[in-house]
Backbone as a printed PyTorch tensor [residue, N CA C, xyz], in Angstrom:
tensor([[[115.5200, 104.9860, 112.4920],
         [116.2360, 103.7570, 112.7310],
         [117.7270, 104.0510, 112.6290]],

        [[118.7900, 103.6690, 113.6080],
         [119.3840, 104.0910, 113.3100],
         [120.5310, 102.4650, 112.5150]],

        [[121.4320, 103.8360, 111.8430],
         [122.2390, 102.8980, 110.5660],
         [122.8670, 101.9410, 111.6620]],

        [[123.5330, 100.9840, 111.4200],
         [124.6070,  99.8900, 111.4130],
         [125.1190,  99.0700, 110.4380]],

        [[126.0740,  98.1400, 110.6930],
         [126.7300,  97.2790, 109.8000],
         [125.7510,  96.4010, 109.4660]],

        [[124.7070,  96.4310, 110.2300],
         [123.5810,  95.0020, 110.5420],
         [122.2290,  95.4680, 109.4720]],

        [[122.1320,  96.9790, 109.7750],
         [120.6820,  97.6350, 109.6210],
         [121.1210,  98.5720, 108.4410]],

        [[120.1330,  98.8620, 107.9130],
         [120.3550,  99.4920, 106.4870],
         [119.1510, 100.3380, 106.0880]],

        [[118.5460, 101.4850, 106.1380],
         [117.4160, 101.3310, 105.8310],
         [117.1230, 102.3500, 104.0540]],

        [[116.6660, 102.0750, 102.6690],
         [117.0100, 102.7000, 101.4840],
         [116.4060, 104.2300, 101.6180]],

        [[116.9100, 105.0120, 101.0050],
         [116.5660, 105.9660, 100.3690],
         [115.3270, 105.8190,  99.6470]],

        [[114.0840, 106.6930,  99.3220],
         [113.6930, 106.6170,  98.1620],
         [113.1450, 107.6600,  97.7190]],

        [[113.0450, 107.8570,  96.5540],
         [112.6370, 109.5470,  95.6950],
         [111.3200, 109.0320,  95.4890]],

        [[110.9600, 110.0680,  96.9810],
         [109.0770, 109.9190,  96.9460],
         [108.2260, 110.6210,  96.3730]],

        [[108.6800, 111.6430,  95.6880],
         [107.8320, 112.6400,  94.6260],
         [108.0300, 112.0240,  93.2440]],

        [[109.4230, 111.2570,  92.8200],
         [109.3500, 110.6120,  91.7860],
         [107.7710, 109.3940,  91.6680]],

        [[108.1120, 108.6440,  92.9370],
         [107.1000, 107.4540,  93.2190],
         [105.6040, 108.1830,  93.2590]],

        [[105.4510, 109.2950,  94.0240],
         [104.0550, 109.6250,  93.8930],
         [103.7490, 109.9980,  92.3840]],

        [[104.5150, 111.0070,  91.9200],
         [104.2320, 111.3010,  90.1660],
         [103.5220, 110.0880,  89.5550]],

        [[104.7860, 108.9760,  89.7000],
         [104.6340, 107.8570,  88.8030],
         [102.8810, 107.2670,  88.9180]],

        [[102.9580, 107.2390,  90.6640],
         [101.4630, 106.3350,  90.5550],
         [100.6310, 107.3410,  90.5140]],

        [[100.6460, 108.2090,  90.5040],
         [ 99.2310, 109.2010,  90.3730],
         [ 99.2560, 108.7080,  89.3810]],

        [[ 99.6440, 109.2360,  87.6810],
         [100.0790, 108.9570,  86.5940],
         [ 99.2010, 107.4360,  86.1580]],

        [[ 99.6470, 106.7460,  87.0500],
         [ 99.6700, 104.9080,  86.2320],
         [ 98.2570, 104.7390,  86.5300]],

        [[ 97.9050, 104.9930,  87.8610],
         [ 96.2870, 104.7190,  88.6540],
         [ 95.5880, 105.6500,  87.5760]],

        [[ 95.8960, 107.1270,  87.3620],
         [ 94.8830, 107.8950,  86.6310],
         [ 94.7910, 107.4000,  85.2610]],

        [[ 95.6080, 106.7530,  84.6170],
         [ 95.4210, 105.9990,  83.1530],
         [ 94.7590, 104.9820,  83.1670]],

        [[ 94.7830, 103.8550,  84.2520],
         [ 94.0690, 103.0820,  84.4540],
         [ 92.9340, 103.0710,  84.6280]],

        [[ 92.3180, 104.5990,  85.5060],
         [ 90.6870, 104.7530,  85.8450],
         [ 90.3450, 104.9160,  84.5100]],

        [[ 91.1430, 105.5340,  83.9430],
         [ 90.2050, 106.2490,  82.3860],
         [ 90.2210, 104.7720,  81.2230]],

        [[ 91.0800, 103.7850,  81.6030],
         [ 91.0610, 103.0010,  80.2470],
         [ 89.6780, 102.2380,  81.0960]],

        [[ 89.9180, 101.7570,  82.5930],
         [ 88.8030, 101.1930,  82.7070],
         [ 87.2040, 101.9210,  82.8540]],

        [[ 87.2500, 103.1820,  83.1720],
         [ 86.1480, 103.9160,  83.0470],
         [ 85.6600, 103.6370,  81.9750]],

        [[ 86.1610, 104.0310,  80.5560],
         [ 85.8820, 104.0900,  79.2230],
         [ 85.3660, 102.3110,  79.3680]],

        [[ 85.7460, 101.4200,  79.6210],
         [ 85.2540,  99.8710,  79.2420],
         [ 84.1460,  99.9800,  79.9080]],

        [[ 84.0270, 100.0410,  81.5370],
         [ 83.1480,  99.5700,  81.9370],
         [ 81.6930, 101.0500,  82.0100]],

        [[ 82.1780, 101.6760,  81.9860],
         [ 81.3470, 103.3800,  82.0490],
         [ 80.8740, 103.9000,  80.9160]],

        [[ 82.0300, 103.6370,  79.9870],
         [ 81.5740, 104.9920,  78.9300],
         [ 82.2730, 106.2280,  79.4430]],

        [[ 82.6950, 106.4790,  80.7290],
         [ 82.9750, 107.6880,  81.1680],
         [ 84.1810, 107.6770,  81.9590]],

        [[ 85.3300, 107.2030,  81.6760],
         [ 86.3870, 106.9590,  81.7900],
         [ 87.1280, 108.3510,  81.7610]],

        [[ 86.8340, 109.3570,  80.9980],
         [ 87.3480, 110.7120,  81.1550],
         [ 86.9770, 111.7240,  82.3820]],

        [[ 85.8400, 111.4480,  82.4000],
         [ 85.5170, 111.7880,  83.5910],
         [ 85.8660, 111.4140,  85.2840]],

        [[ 85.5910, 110.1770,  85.3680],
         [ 86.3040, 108.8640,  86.3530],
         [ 88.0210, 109.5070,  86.6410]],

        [[ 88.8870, 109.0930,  85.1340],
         [ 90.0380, 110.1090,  85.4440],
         [ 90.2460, 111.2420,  86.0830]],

        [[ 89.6240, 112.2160,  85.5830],
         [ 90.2450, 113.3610,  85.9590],
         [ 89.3760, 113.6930,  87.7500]],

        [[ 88.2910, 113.2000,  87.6790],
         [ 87.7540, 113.1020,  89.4330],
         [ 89.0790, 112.3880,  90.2790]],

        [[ 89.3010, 111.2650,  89.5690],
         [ 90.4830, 110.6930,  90.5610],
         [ 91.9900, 111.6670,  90.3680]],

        [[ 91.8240, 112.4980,  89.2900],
         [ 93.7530, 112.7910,  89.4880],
         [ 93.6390, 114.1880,  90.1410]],

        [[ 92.5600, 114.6880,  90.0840],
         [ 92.1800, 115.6800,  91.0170],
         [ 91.8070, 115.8520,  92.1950]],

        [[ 91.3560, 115.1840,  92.2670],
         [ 90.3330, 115.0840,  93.7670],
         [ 91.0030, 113.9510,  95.0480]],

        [[ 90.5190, 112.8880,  94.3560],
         [ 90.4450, 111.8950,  95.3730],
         [ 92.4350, 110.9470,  95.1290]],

        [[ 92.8060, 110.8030,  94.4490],
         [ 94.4530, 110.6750,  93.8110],
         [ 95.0650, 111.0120,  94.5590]],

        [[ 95.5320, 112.1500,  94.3370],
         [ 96.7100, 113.2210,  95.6870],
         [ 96.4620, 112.5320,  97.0880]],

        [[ 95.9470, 113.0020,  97.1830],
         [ 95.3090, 112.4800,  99.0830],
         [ 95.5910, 110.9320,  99.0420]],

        [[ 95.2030, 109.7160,  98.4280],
         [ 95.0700, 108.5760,  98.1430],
         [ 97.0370, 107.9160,  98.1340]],

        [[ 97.3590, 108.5280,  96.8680],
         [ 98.7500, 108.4290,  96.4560],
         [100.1210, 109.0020,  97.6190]],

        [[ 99.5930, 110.3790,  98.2910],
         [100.5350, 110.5820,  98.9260],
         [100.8710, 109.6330, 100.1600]],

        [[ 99.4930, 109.4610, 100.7980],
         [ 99.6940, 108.2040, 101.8140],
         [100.1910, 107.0930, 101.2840]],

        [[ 99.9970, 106.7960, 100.5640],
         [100.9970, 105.5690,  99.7030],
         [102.4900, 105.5360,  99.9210]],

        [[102.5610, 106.6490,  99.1160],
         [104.3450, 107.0150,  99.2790],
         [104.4470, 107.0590, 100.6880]],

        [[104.6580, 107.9830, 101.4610],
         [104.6250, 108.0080, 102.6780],
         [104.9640, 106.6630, 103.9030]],

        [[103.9190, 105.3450, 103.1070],
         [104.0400, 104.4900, 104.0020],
         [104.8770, 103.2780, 103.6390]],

        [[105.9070, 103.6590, 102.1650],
         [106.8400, 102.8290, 101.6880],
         [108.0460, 103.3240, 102.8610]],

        [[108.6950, 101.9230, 103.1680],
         [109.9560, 101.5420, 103.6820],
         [110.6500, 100.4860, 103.2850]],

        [[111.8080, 100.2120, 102.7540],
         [112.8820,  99.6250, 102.5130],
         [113.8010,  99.5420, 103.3130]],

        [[114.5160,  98.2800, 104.1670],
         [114.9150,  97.8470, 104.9850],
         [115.8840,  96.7720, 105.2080]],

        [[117.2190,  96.9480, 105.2500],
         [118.0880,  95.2900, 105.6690],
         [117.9730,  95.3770, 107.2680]],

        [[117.5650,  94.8200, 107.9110],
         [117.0800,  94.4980, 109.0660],
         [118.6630,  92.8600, 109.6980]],

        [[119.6280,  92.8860, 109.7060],
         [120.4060,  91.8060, 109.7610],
         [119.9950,  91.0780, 108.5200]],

        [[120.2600,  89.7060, 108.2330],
         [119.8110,  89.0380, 107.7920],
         [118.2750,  88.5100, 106.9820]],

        [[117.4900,  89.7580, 106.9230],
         [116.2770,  89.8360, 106.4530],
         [115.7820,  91.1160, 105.7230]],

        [[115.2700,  91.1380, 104.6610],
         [114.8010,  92.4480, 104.0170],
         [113.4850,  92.7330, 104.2130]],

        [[113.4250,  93.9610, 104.2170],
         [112.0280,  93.9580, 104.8990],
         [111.3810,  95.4550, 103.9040]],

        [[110.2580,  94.8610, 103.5150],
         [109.6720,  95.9300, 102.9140],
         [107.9970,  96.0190, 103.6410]],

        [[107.6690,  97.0330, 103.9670],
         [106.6090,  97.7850, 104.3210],
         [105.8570,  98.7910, 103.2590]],

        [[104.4940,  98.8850, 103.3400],
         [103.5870,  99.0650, 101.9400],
         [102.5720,  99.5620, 102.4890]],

        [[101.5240, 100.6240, 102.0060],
         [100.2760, 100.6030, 101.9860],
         [ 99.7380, 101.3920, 103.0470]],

        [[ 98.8050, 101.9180, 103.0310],
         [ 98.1060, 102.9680, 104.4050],
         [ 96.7990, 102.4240, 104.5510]],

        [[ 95.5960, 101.7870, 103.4990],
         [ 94.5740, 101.3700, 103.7570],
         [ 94.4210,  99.9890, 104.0530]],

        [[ 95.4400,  99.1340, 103.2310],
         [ 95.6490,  97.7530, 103.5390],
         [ 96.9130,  97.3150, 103.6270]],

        [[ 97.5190,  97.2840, 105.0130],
         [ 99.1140,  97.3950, 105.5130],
         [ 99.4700,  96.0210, 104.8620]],

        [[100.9720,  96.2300, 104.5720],
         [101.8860,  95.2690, 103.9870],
         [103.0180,  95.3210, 104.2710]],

        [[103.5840,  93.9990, 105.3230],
         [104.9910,  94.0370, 105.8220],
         [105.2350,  92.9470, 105.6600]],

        [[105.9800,  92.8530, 104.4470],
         [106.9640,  91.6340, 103.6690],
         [108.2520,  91.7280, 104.2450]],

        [[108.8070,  90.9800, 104.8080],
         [110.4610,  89.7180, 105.4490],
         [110.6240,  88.8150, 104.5410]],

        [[111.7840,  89.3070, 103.9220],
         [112.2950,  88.1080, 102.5310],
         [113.7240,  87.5550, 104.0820]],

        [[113.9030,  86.3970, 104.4500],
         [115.4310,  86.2900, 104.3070],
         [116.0910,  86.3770, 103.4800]],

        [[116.9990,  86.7270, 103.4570],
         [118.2670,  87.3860, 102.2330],
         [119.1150,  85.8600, 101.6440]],

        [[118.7490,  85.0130, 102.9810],
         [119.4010,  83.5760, 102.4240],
         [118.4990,  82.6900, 101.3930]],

        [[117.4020,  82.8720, 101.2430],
         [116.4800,  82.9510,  99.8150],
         [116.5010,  83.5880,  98.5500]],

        [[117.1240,  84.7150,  99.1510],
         [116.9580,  85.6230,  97.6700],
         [117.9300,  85.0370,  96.8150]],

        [[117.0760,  84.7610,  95.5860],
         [118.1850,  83.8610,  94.2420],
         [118.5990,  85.1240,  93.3780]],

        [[117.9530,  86.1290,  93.0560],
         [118.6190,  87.6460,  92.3470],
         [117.6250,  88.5740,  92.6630]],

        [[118.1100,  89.7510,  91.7840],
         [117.6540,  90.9320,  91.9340],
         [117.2000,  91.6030,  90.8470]],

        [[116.4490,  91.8490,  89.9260],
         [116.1800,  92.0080,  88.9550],
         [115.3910,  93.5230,  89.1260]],

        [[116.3150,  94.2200,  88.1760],
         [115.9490,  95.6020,  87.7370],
         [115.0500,  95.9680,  86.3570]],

        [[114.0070,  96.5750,  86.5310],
         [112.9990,  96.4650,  85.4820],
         [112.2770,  97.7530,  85.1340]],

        [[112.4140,  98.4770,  84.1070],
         [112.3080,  99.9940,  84.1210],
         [111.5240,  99.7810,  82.4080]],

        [[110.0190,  99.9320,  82.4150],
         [109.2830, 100.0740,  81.5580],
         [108.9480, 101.3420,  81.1660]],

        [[108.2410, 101.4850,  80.1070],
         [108.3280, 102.8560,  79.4030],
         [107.7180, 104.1240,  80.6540]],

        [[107.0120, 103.9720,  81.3100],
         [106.4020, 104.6220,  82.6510],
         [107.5840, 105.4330,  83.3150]],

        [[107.8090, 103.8400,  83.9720],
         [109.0740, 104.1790,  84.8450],
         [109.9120, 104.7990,  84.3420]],

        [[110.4710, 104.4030,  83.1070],
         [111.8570, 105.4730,  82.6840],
         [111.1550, 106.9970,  82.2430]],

        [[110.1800, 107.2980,  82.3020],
         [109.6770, 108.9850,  82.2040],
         [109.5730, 109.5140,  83.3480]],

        [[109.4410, 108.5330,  84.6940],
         [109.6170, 109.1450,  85.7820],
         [111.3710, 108.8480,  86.2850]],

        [[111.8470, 108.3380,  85.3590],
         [113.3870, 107.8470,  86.0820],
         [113.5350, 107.1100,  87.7450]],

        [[112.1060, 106.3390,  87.1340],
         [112.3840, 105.1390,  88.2390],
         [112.8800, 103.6810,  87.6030]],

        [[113.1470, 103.3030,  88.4240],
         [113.0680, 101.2830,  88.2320],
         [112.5970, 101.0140,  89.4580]],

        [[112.0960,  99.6580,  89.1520],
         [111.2500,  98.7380,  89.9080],
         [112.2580,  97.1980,  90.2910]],

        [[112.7230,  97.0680,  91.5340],
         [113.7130,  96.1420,  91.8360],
         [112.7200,  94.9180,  92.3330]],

        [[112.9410,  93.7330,  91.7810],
         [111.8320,  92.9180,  91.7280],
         [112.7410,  91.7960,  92.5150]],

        [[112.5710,  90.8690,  93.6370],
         [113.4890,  90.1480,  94.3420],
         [112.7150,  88.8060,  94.3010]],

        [[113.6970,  88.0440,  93.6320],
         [113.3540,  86.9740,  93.5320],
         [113.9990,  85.8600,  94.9670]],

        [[112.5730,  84.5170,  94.7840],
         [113.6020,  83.6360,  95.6880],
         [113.3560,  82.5060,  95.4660]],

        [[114.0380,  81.2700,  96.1370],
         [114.2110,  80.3330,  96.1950],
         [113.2080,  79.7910,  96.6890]],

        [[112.4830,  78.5790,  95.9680],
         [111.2620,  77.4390,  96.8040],
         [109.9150,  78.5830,  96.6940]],

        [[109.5200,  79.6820,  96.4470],
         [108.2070,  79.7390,  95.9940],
         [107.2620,  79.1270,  95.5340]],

        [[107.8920,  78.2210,  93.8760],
         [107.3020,  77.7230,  93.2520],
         [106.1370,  78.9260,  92.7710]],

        [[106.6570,  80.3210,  92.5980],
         [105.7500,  80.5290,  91.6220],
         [106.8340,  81.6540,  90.6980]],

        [[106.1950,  82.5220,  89.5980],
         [107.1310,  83.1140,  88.9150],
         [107.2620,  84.0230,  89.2510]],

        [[105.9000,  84.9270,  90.1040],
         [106.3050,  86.1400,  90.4390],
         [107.2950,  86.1260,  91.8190]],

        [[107.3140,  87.8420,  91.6800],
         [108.9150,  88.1130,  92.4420],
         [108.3470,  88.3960,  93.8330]],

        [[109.1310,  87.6670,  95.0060],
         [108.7510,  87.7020,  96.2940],
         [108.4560,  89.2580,  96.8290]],

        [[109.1220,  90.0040,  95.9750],
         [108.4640,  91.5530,  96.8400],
         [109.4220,  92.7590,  95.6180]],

        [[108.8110,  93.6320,  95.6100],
         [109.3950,  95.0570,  94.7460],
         [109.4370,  95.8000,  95.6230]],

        [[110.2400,  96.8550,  95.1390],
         [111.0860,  97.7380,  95.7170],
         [110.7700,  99.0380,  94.6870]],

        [[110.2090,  99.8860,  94.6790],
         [110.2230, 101.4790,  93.7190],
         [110.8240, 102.7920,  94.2700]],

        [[111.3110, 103.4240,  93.2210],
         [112.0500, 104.4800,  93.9550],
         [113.1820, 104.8870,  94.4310]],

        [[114.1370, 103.8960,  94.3640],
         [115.3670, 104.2490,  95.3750],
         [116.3160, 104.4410,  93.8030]],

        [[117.6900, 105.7020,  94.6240],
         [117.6770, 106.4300,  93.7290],
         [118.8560, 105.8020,  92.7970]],

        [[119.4700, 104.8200,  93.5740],
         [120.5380, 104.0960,  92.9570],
         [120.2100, 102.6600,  92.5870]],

        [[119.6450, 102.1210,  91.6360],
         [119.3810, 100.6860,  92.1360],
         [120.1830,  99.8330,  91.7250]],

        [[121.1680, 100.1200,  91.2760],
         [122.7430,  99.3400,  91.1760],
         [122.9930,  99.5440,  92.0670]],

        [[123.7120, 100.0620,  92.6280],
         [124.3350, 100.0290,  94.0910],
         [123.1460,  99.3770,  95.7700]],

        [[121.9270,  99.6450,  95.4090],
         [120.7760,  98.7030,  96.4040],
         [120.9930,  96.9860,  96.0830]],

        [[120.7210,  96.6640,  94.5980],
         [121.0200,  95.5820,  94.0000],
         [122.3280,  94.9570,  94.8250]],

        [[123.4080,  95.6610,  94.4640],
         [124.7070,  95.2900,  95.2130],
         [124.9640,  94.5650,  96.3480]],

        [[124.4870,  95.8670,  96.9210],
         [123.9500,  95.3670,  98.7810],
         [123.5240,  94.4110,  99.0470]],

        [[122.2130,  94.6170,  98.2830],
         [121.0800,  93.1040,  98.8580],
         [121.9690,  91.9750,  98.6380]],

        [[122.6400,  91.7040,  97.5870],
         [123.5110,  90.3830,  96.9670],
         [124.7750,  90.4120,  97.6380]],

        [[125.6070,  91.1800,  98.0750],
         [126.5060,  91.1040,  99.0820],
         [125.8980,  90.6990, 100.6690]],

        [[124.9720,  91.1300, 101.0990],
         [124.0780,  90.6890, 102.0770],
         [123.8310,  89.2490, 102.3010]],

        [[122.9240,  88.8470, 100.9190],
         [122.5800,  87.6210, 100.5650],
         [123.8000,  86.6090, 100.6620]],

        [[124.5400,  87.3000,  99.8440],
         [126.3680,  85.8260, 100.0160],
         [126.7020,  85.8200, 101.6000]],

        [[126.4510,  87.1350, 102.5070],
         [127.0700,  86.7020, 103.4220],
         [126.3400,  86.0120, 104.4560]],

        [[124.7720,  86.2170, 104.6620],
         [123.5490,  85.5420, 105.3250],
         [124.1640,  83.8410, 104.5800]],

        [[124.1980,  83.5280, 103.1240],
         [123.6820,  81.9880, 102.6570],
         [125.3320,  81.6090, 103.2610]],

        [[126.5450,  82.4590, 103.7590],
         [127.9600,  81.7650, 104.0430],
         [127.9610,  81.7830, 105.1960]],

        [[126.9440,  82.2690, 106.1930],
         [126.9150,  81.9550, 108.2110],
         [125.7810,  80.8210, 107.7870]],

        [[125.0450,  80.6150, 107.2730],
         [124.0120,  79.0890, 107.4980],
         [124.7790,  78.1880, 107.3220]],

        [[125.8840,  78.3920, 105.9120],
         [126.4810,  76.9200, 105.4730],
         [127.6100,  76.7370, 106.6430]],

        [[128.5220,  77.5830, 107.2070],
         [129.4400,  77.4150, 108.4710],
         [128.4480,  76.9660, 109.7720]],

        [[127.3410,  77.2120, 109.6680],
         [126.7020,  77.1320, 110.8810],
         [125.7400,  75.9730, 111.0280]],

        [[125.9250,  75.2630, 109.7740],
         [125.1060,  73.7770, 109.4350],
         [125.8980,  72.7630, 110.0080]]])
């Protein structure tokens, strides 16, 4: 894609992001193996070996982060596709969120909130990108200037 003043598309550290979710998914098989199995150690290490890698890398792979003009656009997923369009004239903030996980992989998780959902969770996340102060920035400089052409243009 190429750059413009209009188009934007993020960076993201995709070996950080794959680490992380191999990591989070393989803790998860084993806490839920162990509940529902008994064999949660096993379950683990089949998935961080075997079937994980292959699973996780297509994952990463099919993340994109995107200012598209006036709209953010995030793309997700290889088995069950996900292409989220926030308008930027919705987005109420940007919230950066780096739990004990994430900060061992030296990620954060940019969580975008908006306007009129009516619910609490965040209209779409963002993992991986290598600055997320300066992404944060953007999106909200973006956002002031998308919500200041509606109000001139009302």
């Amino acid at each position: 894609m190429a750059e413009t003043a209009e188009n934007h598309e993020f960076e993201i550290d995709r070996e950080a992001v794959y680490r992380y979710l191999r990591t989070l998914v393989t803790l998860i098989m084993v806490l839920a193996g162990v509940w529902v199995f008994g064999a949660g150690l096993v379950l683990g290490l089949l998935w961080y070996f075997a079937i994980g890698p292959w699973v996780h890398r297509r994952q990463v792979e099919a993340l994109r982060y995107r200012l598209d003009g006036a709209t953010l656009r995030i793309d997700s997923g290889f088995i069950f596709l996900s292409r989220k369009s926030i308008p930027l004239d919705r987005v109420t903030d940007v919230v950066l969120v780096q739990g004990p996980l994430l900060r061992y992989f030296g990620l954060w998780q940019m969580r975008i909130q908006t306007a009129g959902t009516g619910q609490q969770m965040p209209e779409g996340a963002m993992v991986g990108i290598p600055d997320p102060d300066a992404a944060r920035d953007l999106i909200m400089r973006r956002r002031d200037e998308a919500a200041g052409d509606n109000r001139s243009g009302a």
